[in-house]
Phi, psi and omega in degrees: 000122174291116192271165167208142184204137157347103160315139166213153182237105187254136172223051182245025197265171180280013210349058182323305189301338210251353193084331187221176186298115206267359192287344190240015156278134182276159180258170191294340200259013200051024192241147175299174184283332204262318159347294196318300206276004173283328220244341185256314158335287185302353184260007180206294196287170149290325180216132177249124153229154152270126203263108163125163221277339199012052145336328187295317209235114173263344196263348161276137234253039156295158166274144189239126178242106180299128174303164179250015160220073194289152187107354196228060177046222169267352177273338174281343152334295225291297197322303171296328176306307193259016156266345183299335125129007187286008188176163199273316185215191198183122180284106183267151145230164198267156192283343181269017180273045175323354210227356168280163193246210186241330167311286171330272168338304189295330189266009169292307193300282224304119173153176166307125167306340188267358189243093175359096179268134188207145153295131189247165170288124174307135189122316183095356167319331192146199175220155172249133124010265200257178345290152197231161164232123191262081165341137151305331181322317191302331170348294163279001178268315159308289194306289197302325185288336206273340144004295202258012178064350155313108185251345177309076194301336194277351195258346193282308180312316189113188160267170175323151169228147183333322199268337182290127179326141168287135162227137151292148178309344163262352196251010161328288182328316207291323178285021194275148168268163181238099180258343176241135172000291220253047183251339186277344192276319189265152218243136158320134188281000000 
């Protein structure tokens, strides 16, 4: 069963690697990074925001939900997004994820509404953190990790888990984030 929830963007970290804001770097197609990824979101949610300060790209014409303990990465994104009371759950992706589709995202949504989805790697390598489909449910959990200076989302999620979608090794490629200059030469398969 297919789920539909409020689109994110978290786009507040300090981008040390990329030099700059990384949400308002263009791509070879001239568009900022986070378009893209604002443009695969919008192709599966009803509504897109952005969790987080997206200093780089200011011209993008989302509602924007500011943290509420800034400075503390990406788990202070998750917290205001699901303290905003706008949606039951919320498909997130990281604004340097440029390369993800809307194909990809849609097999997040197929599942329990109430259970936390991430992708896993064919194989057992692991999982990725975003892009996620994330419960409001998560809510006390997110507020006690950060509480407690846990700041880590992949130690929050946990491991992988048997139910969680499969990627293949090229489609691996589409989830990469792009944090440095030359993260941009190489190209999603």
């Amino acid at each position: 069963m297919a789920v539909t929830c409020t689109g994110a963007i978290l786009a507040g970290g300090q981008s040390r690697r990329m030099g700059a804001p990384k949400e308002g770097v263009l791509l070879a197609d001239g568009r900022p990074m986070v378009e893209h990824v604002c443009a695969s979101l919008a192709a599966v949610c009803p509504r897109v925001v952005v969790a987080g300060e997206c200093r780089g790209y200011p011209d993008l014409t989302v509602p924007r939900i500011a943290d509420l303990r800034p400075g503390l990465g990406p788990l202070a994104g998750l917290e205001a997004l699901l303290s905003s009371g706008l949606d039951a759950a919320y498909l997130i992706a990281a604004c340097d994820q440029p390369f993800v589709t809307p194909e990809l995202l849609r097999r997040l949504l197929r599942g329990d509404a109430e259970q936390l989805r991430c992708f896993r790697e064919a194989g057992g390598t692991g999982f990725h953190p975003f892009p996620c489909y994330l419960p409001a449910s998560w809510l006390p959990r997110v507020q006690e990790a950060l509480d407690q200076g846990r700041l880590a989302v992949r130690t929050l999620f946990g491991q992988d888990h048997p139910n969680w979608p499969l990627v293949s090794a090229a489609e691996v490629a589409q989830l990469r984030s792009v944090n440095r200059p030359a993260d941009l030469e190489v190209r999603a398969a």
